[in-house]
Backbone bond lengths (Angstrom), bond angles and torsions (degrees), N, CA, C in turn:
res aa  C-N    CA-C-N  psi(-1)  N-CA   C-N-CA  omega(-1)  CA-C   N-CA-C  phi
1 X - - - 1.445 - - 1.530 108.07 -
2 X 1.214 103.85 142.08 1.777 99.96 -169.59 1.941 105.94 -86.05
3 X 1.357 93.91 155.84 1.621 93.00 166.49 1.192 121.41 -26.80
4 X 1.605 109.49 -82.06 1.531 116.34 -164.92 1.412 106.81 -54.58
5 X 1.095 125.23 -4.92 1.548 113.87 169.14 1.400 116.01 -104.00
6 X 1.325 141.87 -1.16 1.220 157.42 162.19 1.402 104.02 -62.71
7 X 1.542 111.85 -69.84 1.158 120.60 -170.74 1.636 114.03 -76.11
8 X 1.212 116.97 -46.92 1.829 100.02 161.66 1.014 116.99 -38.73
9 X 1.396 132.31 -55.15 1.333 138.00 167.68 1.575 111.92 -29.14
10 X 1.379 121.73 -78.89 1.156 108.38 174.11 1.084 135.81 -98.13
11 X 1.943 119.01 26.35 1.752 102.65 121.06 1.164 137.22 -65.33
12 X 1.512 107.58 -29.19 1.333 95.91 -165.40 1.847 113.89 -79.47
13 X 1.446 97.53 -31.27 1.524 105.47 157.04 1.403 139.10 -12.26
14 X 1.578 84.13 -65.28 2.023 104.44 -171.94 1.563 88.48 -104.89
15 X 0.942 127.89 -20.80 1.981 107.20 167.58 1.324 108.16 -64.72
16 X 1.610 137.75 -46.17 1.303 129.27 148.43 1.129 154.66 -34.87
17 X 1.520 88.78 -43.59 1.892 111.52 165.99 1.562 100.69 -73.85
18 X 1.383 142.11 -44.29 1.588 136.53 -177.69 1.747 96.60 -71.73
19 X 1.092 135.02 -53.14 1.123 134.65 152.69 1.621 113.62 10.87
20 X 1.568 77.68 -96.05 1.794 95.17 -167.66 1.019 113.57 -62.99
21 X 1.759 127.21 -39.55 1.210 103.86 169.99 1.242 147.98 -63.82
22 X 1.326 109.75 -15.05 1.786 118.16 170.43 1.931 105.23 -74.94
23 X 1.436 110.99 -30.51 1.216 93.79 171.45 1.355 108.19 -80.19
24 X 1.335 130.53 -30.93 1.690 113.68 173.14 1.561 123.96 -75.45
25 X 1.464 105.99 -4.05 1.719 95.29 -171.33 1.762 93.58 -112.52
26 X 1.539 103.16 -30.45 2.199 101.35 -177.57 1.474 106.45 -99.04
27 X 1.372 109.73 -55.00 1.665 84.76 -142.37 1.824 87.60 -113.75
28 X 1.081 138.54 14.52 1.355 118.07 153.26 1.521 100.90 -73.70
29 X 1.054 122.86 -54.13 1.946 116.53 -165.96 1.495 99.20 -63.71
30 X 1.164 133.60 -26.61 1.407 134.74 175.06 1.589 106.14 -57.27
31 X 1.204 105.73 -18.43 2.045 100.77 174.77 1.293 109.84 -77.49
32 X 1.508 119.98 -20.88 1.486 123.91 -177.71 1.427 87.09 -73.31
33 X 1.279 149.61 -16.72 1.479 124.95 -173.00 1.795 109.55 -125.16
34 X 0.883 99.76 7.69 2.010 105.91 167.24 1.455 111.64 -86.57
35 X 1.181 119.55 88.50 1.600 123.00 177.92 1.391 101.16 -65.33
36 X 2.020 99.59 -88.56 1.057 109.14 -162.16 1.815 108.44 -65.86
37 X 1.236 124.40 153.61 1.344 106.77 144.35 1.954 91.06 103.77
38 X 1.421 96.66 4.60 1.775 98.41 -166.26 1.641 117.51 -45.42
39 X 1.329 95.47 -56.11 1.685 119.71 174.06 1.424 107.11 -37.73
40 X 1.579 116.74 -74.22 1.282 114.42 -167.49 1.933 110.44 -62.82
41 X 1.011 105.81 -48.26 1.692 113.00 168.69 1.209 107.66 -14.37
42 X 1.992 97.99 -74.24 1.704 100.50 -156.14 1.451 102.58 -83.51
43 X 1.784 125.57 -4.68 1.179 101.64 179.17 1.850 123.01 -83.86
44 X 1.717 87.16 -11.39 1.670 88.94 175.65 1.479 112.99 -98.17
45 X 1.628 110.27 1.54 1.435 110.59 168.81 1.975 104.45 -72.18
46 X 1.620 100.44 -53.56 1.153 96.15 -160.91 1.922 111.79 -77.92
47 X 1.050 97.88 -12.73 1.815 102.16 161.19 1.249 107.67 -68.34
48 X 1.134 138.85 -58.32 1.454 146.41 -134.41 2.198 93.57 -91.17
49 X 1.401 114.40 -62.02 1.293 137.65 -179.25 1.911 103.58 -48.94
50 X 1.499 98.13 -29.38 2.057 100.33 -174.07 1.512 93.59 -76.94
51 X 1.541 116.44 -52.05 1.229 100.18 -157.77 1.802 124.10 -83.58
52 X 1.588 109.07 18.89 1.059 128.53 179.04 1.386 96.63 -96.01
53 X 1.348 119.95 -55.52 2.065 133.31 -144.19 1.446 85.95 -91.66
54 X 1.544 124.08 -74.80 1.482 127.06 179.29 1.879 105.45 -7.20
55 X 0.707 126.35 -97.92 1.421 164.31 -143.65 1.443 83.37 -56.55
56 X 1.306 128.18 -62.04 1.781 148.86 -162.70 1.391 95.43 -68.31
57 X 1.377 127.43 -53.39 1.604 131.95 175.17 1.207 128.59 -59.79
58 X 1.555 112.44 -43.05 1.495 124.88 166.27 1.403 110.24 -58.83
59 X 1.492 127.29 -47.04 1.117 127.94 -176.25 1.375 115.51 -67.71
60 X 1.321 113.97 -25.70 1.837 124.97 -164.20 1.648 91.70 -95.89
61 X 1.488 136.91 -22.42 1.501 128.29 167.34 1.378 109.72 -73.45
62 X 1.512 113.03 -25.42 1.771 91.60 -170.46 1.277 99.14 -105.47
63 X 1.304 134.58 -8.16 1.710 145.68 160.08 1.430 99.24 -56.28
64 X 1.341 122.43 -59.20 1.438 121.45 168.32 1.455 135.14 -55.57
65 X 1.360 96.37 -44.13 1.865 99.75 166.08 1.432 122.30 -87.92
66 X 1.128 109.77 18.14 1.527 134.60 -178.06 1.624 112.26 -112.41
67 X 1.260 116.46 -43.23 1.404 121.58 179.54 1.417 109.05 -84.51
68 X 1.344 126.12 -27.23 1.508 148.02 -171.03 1.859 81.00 -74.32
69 X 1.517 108.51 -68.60 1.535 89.89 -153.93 1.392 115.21 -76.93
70 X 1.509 117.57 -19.72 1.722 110.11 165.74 1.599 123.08 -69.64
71 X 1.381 102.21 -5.59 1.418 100.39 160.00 1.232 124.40 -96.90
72 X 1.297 133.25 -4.40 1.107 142.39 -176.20 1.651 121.64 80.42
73 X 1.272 96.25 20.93 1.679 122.99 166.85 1.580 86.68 67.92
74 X 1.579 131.53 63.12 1.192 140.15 176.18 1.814 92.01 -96.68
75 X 1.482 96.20 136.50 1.609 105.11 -169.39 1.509 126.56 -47.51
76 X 1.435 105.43 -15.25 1.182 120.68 171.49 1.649 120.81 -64.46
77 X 1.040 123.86 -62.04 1.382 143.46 178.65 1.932 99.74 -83.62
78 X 1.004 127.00 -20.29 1.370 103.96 156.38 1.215 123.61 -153.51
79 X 1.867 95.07 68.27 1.474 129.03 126.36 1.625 106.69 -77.12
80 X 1.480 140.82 -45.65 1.256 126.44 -158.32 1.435 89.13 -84.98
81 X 1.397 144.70 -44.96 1.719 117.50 -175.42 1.732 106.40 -72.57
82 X 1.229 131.00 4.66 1.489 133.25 157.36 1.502 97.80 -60.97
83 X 1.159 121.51 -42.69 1.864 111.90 -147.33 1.965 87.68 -98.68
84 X 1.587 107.77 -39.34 1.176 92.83 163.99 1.336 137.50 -62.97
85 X 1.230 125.73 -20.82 1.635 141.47 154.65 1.378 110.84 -45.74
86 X 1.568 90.87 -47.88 1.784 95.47 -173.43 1.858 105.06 -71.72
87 X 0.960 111.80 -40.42 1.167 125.91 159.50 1.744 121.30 -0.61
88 X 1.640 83.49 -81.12 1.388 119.11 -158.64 1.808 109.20 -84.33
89 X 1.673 92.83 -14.66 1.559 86.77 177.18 1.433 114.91 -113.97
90 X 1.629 110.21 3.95 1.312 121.84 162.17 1.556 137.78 -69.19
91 X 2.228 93.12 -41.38 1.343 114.79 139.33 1.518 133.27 -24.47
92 X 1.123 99.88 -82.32 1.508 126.07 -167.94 1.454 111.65 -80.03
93 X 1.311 127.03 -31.98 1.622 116.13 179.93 1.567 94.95 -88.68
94 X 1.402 145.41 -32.94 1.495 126.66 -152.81 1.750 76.50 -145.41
95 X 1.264 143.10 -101.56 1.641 123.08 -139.62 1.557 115.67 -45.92
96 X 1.867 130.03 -49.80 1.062 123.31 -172.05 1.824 114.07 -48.58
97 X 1.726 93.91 -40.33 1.807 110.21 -167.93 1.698 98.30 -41.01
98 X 1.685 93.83 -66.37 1.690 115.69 -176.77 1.726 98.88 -32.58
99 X 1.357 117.27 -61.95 1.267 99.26 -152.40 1.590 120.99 -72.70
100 X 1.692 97.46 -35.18 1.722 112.86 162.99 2.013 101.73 -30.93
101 X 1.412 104.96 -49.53 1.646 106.09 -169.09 1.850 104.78 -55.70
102 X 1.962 81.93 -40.05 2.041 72.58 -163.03 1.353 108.26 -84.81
103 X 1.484 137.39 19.38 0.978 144.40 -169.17 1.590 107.34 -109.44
104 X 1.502 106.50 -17.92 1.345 108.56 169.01 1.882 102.14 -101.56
105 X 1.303 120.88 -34.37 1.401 124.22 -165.51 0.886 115.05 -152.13
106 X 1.452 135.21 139.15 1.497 142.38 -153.75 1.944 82.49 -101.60
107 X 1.310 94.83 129.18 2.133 90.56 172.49 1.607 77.45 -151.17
108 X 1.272 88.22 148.16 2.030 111.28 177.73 1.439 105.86 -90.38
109 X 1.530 104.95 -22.65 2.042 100.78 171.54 1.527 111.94 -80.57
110 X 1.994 125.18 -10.15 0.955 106.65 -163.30 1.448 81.59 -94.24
111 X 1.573 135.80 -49.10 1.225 139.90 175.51 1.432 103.67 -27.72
112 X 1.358 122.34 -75.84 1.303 121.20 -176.79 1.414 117.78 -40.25
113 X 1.548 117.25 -27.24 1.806 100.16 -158.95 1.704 76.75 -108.53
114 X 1.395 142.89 13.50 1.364 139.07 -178.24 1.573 90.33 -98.34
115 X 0.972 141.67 -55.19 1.503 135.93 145.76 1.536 144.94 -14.14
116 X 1.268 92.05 -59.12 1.565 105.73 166.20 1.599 110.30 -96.08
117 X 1.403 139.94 5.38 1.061 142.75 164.21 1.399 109.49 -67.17
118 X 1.768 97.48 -50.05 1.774 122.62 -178.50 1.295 119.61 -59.17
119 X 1.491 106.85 -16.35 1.571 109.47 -179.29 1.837 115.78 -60.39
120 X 1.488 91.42 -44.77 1.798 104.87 -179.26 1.206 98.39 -59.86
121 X 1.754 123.09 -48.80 1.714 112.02 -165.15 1.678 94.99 -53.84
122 X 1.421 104.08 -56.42 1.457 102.32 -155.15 1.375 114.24 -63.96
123 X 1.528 134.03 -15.73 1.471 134.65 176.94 1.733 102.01 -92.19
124 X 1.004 120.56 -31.21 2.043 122.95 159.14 1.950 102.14 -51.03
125 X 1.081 110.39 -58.86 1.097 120.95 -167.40 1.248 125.72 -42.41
126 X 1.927 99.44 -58.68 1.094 148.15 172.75 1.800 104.33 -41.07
127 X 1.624 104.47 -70.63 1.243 136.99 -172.27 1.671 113.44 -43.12
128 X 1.688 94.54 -53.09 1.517 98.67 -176.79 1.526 102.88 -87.65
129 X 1.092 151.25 -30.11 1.208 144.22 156.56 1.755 112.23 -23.17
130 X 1.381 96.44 -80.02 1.563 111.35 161.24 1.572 108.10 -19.30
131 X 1.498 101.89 -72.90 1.528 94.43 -156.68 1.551 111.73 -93.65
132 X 1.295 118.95 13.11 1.584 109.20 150.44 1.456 118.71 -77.93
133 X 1.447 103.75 -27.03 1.432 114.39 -154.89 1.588 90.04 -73.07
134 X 1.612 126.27 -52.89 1.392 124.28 168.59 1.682 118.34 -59.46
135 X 1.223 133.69 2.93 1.561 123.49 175.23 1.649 82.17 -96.32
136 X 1.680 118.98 -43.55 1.846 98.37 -179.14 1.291 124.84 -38.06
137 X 1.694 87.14 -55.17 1.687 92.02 -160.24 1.637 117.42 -52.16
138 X 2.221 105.87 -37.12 1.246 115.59 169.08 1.230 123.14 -31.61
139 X 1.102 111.82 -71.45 1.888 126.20 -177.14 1.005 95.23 -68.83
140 X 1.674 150.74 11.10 1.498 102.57 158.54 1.314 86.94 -124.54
């Protein structure tokens, strides 16, 4: 596998993993305290947050189905597009739903389960960070 694909790999990795965690440790619990003003909040959270993650995710699926297939989908290299799969369907089946809700209505159960939904992104996240960062260190 060539350099520049090693190392995209793990920027784009740990730009995801720093990512999520500021949205799981600041500004998701920060919705438990935006009364007034909820609507506009989460709509410039969730505008502002796509065009950062969007872009980082797209790049980290075809980095993943890219490293998977120059290895010959050897378990090593696709274990991390597994967690990115998991990823992408953790997104889209339960966090996007949540936010569609808070975008119509501020509710503290959808906040709450938008939180603990985030836990899986953020331990996937977490996980593959980790374990690219250990196939680097391997090869060199």
């Amino acid at each position: 596998m060539s350099g520049w694909l090693w190392l995209t790999t793990l920027a784009v990795s740990w730009a995801l993993f720093g990512i999520i965690w500021v949205i799981q440790l600041v500004h998701y619990p920060s919705f438990r305290y935006v009364v007034d003003q909820f609507q506009p909040f989460h709509r410039h959270h969730t505008a502002s947050i796509t065009r950062i993650v969007a872009p980082l995710m797209v790049a980290e699926l075809l980095l993943s189905v890219l490293t998977a297939y120059q290895t010959d989908f050897h378990w090593s290299w696709s274990l991390p597009l597994m967690v990115v799969i998991g990823i992408w369907l953790t997104t889209f089946l339960y966090a996007v739903p949540l936010h569609n809700s808070l975008g119509n209505v501020r509710s503290e159960a959808a906040v709450t389960s938008l939180i603990r939904i985030n836990w899986v992104r953020t331990a996937l996240w977490t996980l593959k960070a980790v374990w690219v960062s250990i196939l680097f260190a391997l090869r060199h």
